[in-house]
Legacy VTK file of the C-alpha trace (Angstrom):
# vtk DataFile Version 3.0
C-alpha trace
ASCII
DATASET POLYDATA
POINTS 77 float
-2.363 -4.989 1.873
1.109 -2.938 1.914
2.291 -0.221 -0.111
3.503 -1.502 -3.830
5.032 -0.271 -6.592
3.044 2.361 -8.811
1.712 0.753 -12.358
0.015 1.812 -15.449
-3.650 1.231 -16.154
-5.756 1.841 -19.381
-9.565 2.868 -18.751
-12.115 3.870 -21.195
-9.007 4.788 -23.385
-7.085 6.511 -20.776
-3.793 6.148 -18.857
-3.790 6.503 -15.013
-1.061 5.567 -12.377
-2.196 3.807 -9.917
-0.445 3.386 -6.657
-1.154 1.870 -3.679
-1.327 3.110 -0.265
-0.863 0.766 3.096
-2.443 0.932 6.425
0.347 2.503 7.763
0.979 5.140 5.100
-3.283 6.403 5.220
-2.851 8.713 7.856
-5.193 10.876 6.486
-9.087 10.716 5.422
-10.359 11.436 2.008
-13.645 11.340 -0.102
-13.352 8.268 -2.676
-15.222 9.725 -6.150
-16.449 5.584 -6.710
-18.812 5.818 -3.873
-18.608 8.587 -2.392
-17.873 7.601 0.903
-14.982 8.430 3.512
-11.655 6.340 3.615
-10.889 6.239 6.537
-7.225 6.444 8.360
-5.381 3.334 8.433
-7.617 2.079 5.399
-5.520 0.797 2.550
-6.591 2.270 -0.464
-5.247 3.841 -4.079
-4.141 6.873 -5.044
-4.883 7.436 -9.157
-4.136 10.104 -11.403
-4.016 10.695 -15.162
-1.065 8.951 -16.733
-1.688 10.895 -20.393
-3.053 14.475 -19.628
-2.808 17.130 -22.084
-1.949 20.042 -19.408
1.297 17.404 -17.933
2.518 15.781 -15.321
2.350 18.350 -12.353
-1.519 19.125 -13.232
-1.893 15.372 -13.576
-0.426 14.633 -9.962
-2.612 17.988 -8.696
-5.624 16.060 -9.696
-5.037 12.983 -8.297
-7.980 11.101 -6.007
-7.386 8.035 -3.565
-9.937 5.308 -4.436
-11.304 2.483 -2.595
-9.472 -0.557 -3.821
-12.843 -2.465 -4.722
-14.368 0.787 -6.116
-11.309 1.232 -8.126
-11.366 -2.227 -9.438
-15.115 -1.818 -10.512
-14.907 1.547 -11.152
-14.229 4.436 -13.691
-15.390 3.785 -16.963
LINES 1 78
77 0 1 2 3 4 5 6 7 8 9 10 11 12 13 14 15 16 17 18 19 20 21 22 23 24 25 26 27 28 29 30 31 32 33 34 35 36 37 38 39 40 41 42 43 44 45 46 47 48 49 50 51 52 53 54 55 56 57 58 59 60 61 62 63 64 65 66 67 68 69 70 71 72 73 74 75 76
């Protein structure tokens, strides 16, 4: 998978961006909330956060988690 553009999703009635992250880029490891498990570095994976928050855009990127991509895809309701 490589890095691609960042698009709009609707879930449960909310907005997110999603945007993906490539092998090279995950140079870091972080918690995914889906499962709860480590990604790993070098692990292609998303990066998510709220597309329609109330408190705006620079609270919305603050809170934003990197996901699995499966977990994402069967993920927040």
């Amino acid at each position: 998978m490589t890095a691609g553009w960042r698009r709009t999703e609707v879930r449960a009635g909310r907005e997110w961006n999603v945007q993906p992250v490539s092998e090279a880029q995950a140079v870091k490891a972080y918690l995914c909330p889906g499962c709860g498990l480590e990604i790993d570095p070098g692990v292609a994976h998303l990066v998510t956060w709220r597309a329609d928050g109330v408190l705006g855009d620079a609270a919305d990127l603050a809170s934003r988690r990197h996901w699995h991509t499966h977990c994402w895809r069967i993920g927040p309701a």
